[in-house]
C-alpha positions in Angstrom: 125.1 233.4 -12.5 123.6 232.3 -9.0 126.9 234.3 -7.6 126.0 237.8 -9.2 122.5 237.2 -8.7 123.5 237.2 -5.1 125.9 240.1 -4.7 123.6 242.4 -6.5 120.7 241.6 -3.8 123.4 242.0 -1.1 124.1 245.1 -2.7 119.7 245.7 -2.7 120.0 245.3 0.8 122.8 247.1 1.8 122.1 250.4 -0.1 118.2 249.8 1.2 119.4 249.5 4.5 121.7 252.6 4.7 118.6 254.6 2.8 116.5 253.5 5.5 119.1 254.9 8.2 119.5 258.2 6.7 115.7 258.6 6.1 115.5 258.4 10.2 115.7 261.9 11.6 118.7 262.4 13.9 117.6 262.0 17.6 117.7 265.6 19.3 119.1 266.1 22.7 116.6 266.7 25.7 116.1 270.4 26.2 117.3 271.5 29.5 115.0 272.9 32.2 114.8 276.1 33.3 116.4 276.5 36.8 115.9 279.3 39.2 117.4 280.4 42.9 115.3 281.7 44.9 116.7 283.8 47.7 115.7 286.8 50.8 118.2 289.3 51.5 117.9 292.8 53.0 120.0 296.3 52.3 120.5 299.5 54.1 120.3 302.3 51.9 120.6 305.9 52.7 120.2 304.2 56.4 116.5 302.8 55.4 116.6 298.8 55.9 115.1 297.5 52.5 114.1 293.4 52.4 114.4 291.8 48.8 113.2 288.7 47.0 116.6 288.1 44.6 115.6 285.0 41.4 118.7 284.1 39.8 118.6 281.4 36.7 116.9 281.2 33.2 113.2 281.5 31.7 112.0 279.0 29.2 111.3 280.8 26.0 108.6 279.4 23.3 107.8 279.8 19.8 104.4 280.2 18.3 104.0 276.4 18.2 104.6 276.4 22.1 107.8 274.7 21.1 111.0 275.8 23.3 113.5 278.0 21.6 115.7 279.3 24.5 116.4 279.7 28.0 116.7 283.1 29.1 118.8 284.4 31.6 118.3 286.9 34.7 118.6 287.9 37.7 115.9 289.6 39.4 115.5 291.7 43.1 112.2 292.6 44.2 111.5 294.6 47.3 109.5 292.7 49.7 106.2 293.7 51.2 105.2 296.1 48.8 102.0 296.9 46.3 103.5 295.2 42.4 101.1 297.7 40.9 102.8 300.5 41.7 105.9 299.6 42.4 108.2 300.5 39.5 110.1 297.8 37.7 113.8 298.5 35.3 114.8 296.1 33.3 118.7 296.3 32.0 121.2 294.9 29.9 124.6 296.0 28.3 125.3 296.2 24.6 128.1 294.2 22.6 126.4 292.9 20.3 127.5 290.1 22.8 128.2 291.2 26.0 126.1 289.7 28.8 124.8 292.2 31.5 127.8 291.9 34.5 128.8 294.8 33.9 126.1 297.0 34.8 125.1 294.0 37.6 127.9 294.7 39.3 129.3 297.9 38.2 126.1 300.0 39.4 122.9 298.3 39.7 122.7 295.4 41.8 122.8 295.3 45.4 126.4 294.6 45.3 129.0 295.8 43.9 132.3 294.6 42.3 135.2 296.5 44.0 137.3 298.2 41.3 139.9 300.8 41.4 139.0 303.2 38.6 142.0 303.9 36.5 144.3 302.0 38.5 145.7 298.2 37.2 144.3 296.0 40.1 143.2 292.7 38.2 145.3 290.6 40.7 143.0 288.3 42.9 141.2 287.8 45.0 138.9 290.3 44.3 136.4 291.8 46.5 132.5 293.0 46.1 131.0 295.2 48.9 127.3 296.1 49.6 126.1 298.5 46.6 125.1 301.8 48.7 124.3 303.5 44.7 121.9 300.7 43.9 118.7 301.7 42.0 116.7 299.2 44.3 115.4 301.6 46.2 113.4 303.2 43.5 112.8 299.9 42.0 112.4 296.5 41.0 115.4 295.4 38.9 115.7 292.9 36.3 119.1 292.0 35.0 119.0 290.8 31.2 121.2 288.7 29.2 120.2 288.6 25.8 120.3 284.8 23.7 124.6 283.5 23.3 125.5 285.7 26.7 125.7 285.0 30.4 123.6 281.8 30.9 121.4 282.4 28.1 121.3 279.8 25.0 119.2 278.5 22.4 117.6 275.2 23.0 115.0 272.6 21.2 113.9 274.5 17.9 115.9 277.5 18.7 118.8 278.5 16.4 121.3 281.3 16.7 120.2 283.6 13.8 117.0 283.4 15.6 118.6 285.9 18.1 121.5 287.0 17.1 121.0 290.2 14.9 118.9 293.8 15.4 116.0 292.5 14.6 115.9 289.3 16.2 117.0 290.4 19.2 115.1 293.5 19.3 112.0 290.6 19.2 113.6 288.1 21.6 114.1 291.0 24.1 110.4 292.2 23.8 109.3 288.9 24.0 111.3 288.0 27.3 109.5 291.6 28.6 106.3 290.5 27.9 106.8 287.1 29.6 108.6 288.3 32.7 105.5 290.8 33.2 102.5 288.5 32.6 104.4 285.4 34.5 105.3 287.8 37.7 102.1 289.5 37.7 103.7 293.1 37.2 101.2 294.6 33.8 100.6 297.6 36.0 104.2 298.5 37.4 105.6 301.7 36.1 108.1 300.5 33.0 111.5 301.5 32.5 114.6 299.9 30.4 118.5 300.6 30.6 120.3 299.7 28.0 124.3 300.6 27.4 125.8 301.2 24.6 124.4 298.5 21.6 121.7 298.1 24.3 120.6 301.5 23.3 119.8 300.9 20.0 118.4 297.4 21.5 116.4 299.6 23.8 115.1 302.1 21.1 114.0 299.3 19.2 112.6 297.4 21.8 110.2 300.7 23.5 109.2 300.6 19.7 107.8 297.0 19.6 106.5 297.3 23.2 104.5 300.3 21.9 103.2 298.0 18.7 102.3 295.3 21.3 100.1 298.1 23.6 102.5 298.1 26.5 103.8 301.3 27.7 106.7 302.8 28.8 107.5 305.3 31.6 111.0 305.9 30.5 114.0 305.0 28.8 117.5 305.3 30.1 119.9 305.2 27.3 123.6 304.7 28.7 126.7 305.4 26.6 124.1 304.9 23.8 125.2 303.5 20.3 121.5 304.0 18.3 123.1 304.8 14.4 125.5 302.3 13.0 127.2 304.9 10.0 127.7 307.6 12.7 129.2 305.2 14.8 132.4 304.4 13.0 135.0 306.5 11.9 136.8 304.0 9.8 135.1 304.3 6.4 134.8 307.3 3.7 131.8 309.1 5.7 133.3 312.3 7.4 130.4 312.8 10.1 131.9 310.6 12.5 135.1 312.1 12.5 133.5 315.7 13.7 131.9 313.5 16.0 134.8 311.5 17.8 136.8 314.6 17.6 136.2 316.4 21.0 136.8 313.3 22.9 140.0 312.9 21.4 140.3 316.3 22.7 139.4 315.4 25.8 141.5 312.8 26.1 144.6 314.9 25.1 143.7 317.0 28.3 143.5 314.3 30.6 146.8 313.0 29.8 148.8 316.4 29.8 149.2 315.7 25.9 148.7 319.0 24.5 150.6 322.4 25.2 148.7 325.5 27.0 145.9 323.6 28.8 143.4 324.9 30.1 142.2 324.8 33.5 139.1 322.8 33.4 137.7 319.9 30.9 134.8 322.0 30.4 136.5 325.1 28.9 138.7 323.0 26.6 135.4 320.5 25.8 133.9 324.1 24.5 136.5 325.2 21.9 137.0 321.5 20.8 133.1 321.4 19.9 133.1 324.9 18.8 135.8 324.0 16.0 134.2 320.2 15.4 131.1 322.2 13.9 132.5 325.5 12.7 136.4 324.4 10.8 136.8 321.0 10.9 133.4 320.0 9.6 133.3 322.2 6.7 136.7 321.3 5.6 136.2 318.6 5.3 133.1 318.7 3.2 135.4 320.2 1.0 137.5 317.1 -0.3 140.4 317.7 -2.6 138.6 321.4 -2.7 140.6 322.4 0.4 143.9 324.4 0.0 146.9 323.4 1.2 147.4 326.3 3.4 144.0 326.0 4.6 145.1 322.2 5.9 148.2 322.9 7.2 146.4 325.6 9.9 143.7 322.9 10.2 146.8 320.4 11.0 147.8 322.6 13.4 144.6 323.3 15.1 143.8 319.9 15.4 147.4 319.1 17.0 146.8 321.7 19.9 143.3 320.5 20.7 144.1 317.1 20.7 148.3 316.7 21.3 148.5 314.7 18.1 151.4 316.2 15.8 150.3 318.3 13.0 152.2 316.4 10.7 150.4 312.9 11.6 147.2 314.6 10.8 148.1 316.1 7.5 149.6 312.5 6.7 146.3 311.1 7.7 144.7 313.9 5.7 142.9 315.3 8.4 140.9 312.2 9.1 142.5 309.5 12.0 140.1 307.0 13.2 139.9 306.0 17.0 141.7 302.8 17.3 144.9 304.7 15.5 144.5 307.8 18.1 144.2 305.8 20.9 147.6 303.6 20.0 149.4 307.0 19.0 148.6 309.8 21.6 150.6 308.6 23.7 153.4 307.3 21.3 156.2 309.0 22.8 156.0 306.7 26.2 154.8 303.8 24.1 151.5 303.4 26.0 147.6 302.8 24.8 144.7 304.8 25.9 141.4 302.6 26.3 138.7 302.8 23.7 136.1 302.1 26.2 137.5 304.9 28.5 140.4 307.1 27.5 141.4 308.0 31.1 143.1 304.6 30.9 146.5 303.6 29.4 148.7 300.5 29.1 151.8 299.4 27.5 151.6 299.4 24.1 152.1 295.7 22.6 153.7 296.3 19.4 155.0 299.9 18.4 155.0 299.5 15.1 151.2 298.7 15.1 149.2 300.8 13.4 146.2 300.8 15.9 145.6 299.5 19.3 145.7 295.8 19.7 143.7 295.4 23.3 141.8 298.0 25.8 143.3 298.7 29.1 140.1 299.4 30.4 139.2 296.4 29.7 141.4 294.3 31.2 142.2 296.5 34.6 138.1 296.3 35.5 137.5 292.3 33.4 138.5 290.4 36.0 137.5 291.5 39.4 133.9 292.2 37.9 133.7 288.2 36.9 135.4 286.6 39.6 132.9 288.9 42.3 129.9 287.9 40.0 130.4 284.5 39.5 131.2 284.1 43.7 128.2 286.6 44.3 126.1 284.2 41.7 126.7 281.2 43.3 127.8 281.7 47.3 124.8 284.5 48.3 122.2 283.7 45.4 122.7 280.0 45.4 122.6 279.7 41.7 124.2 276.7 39.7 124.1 276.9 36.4 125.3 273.9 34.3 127.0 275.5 31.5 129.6 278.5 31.3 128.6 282.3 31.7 129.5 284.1 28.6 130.9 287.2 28.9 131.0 288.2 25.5 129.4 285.7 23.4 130.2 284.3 20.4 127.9 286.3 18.0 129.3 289.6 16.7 130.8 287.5 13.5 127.5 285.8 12.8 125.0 289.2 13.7 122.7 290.1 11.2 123.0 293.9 11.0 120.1 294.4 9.0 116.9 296.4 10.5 113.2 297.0 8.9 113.2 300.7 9.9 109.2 301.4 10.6 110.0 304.5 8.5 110.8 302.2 5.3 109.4 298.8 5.7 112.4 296.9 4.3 115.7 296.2 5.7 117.9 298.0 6.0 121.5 296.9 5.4 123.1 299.5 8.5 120.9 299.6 11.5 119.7 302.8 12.9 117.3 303.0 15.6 117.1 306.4 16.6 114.0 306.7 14.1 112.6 303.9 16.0 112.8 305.6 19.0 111.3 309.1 17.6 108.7 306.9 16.4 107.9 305.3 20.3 108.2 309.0 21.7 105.6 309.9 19.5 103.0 307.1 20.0 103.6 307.6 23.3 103.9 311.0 24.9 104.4 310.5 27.9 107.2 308.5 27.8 110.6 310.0 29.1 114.2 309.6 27.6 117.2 309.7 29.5 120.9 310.0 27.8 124.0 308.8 30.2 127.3 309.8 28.4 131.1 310.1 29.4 133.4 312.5 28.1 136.1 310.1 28.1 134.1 307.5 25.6 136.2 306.8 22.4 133.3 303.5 21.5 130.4 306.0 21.6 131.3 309.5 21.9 129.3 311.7 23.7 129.3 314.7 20.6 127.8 311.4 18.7 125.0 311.3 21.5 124.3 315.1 21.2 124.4 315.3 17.6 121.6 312.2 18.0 119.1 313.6 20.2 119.6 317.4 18.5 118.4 315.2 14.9 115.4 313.1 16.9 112.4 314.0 14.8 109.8 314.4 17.2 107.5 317.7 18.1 108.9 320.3 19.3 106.2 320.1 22.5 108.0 316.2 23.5 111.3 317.7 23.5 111.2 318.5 27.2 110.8 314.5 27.7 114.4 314.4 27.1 117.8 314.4 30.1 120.5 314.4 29.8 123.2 313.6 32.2 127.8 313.7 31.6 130.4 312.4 33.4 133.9 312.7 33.6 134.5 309.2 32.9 134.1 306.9 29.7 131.8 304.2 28.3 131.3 302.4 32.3 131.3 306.1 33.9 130.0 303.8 37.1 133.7 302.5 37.4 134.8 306.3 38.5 133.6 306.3 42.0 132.7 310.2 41.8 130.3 309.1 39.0 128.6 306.5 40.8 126.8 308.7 43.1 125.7 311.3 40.3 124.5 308.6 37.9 122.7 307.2 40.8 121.3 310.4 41.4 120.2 310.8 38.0 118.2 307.5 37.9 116.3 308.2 40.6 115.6 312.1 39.9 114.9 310.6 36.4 112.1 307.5 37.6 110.8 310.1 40.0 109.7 312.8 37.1 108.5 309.6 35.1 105.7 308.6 37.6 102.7 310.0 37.6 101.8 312.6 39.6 
């Protein structure tokens, strides 16, 4: 009796102990600091000597509670020597969801520049970067964003990753960091601009939007390679509008590659009858469904096939409708090469042939690696930054986004994100602000018929339309990586910050 007596208070004690252990909270790691370099450098632009302040590292973000939640990280180059209340400050970032800002840093932006050979393969190291003569710095400030999960950026003490990582969240995180970089570095009355690329456009639309709710105003908006509407952005499902829209590029496309039979002389000619038919044929065919004869598709076929050097037959099989990723993998079929989604002026060797779409972008990985390896040397040899954990290129957050967005037409989520009423909504509270669009013709992830089609639909006043530019390239989605566009899309920033200043 004495013997049970005892094993059942061993057995007390035991399960009291290990209660006791899991009723302690788990000990949370320390939350890292935030670090910053802090460097001087000069730059000869247009043969004017400009002196800079660069800050490279992270800002500690809070949460109501004054509790950290992230570290943010940036890169920032301020001229020296100059009034902050008037000087005008851009802030940028690329798109992804994901993708940390590198590629604008050191495809255009930045002070220097990643040297790249355009179309041609040239990923073997070393790799150089030279002194950026299209930089924006000399119209002003810059400050290089990488949203939560990219580049240096990471959530910390109370911070989670669905905290960030979807429209909505990041649209706040974003506006938030904003509002901190201004009222930290003293810059409430600098002239405003943001540049956002590609998903960072309908970051950016979102983000002028909650600025506006939080009484800070924008002088512009630069909107590169913009992807603002989430159902006109794919081609893959049952919606027909975004195959009218991705159709001249594949046209385009076709012409670049000596594809298609009777070419004509200039992009620009051929760009004309591939829109013309987009709106006038192909669009109301296909409105028609099952409705549409069979001799009425067969000359559609055909039509399609000439425009775009994709056999009649493979668009009749494909009744009419083939999405991107297929065209890019099968334009080309014949030599058994891909064309790059990102820009179509590229090709590769195709990896499988029996594939039904592309399986990589040779855009990608011809300008990947030399823009990295010249960052993370630039990073750390002239801005003396040393991060302690690795810089995300693309981070790991497109499975896990949250596509939902609380349109401030609606007031509920919505299930597809689409900014572009977000940004009519900003243009309208505030009408001064100007919008600029930056597309390639060569841009298979946002096409630039999509961008036209968005900003002809922008519901705003007739009277604010003049707010709007607009500015092509012959190039694709990173027009800066075609050398000839560099200098025009330079020229269009600082034509486009001039005319947004006031008088």
């Amino acid at each position: 009796m004495r013997f049970i007596i005892h094993r059942a208070l061993l057995c007390l004690c035991l399960v009291s102990y290990f209660g006791f252990a899991q009723d302690e909270p788990e000990e949370k790691p320390p939350v890292p600091e935030a670090k910053t370099s802090v460097t001087s450098h000069s730059i000869k632009i247009n043969g004017k000597k400009l002196s800079y302040t660069a800050t490279a590292g992270t800002m500690m973000m809070k949460n109501a509670k004054q509790e950290p939640i992230a570290l943010f990280g940036y890169t920032s180059y301020v001229k020296e020597d100059t009034s902050l209340r008037k000087r005008p400050i851009l802030f940028a970032y690329n798109g992804g969801p994901g993708s940390a800002s590198l590629w604008l840093h050191m495809g255009i932006l930045g002070p220097k520049r990643a040297v790249v050979k355009d179309v041609e393969f040239a990923n073997n190291g070393p790799y150089g970067y030279v002194v950026n003569e299209f930089t924006i710095l000399d119209k002003a400030d810059i400050v290089m964003i990488d949203p939560v999960g990219t580049g240096f950026s990471r959530p910390v003490g109370e911070g989670k990753g669905e905290d960030f990582w979807g429209t909505d969240q990041d649209i706040r995180s974003v506006s938030a960091f904003i509002k901190q970089y201004i009222t930290e570095n003293n810059r409430w009355q600098s002239p405003k601009f943001i540049l956002g690329e590609s998903y960072g456009g309908m970051r950016t639309a979102g983000v002028a939007q909650a600025l506006t709710n939080e009484m800070i105003s924008l002088n512009g908006i630069m909107l590169v390679s913009p992807f603002l509407q989430f159902v006109n952005g794919f081609d893959f499902g049952q919606t027909d509008l975004p195959h009218v829209l991705f159709l001249p590029t594949f046209a385009a496309t076709g012409w670049y590659h000596d594809a298609i039979d009777n070419k004509p002389a200039t992009l620009a000619e051929h760009l004309k009858a591939a829109e013309a038919f987009a709106i006038d044929e192909y669009a109301p065919a296909l409105l028609k469904g099952v409705r549409l004869s069979a001799d009425k598709k067969k000359a559609l076929a055909e039509k399609l096939a000439a425009l775009t050097g994709l056999e009649a037959q493979y668009w009749l099989d494909a009744d009419l409708r083939v999405n991107h990723q297929v065209f890019t993998k099968e334009v080309l079929s014949e030599s058994a090469q891909t064309v790059g989604r990102i820009d179509s002026r590229f090709k590769g060797n195709t990896l499988s042939v029996h594939s039904e779409a592309m399986s990589y972008d040779p855009m990608t990985t011809a300008i990947g690696p030399p823009l990295l390896a010249a960052f993370m040397d630039y990073y750390r040899t002239e801005l003396k930054s040393e991060q302690e954990v690795d810089y995300k290129v693309f981070g790991d957050v497109f499975s896990s986004w949250d596509w939902g967005h609380v349109q401030p037409n609606v007031g509920f989520k919505m299930p597809f994100p689409d900014t572009l009423i977000d940004l009519s909504y900003a243009m309208i509270q505030n009408p001064k602000m100007k919008v600029l669009f930056q597309q390639g013709y060569y841009d298979l992830a946002t096409p630039h018929f999509t961008t036209q089609y968005m900003i002809d639909h922008l519901k705003i006043p007739a009277a604010l339309r003049s707010n709007i530019s607009t500015a092509y390239y012959e190039a694709g989605h990173m027009m800066y990586v075609h050398e000839p566009s560099m200098a025009q899309f330079k020229a269009d920033l600082a034509t486009f910050i001039d005319a947004s200043l006031p008088n």
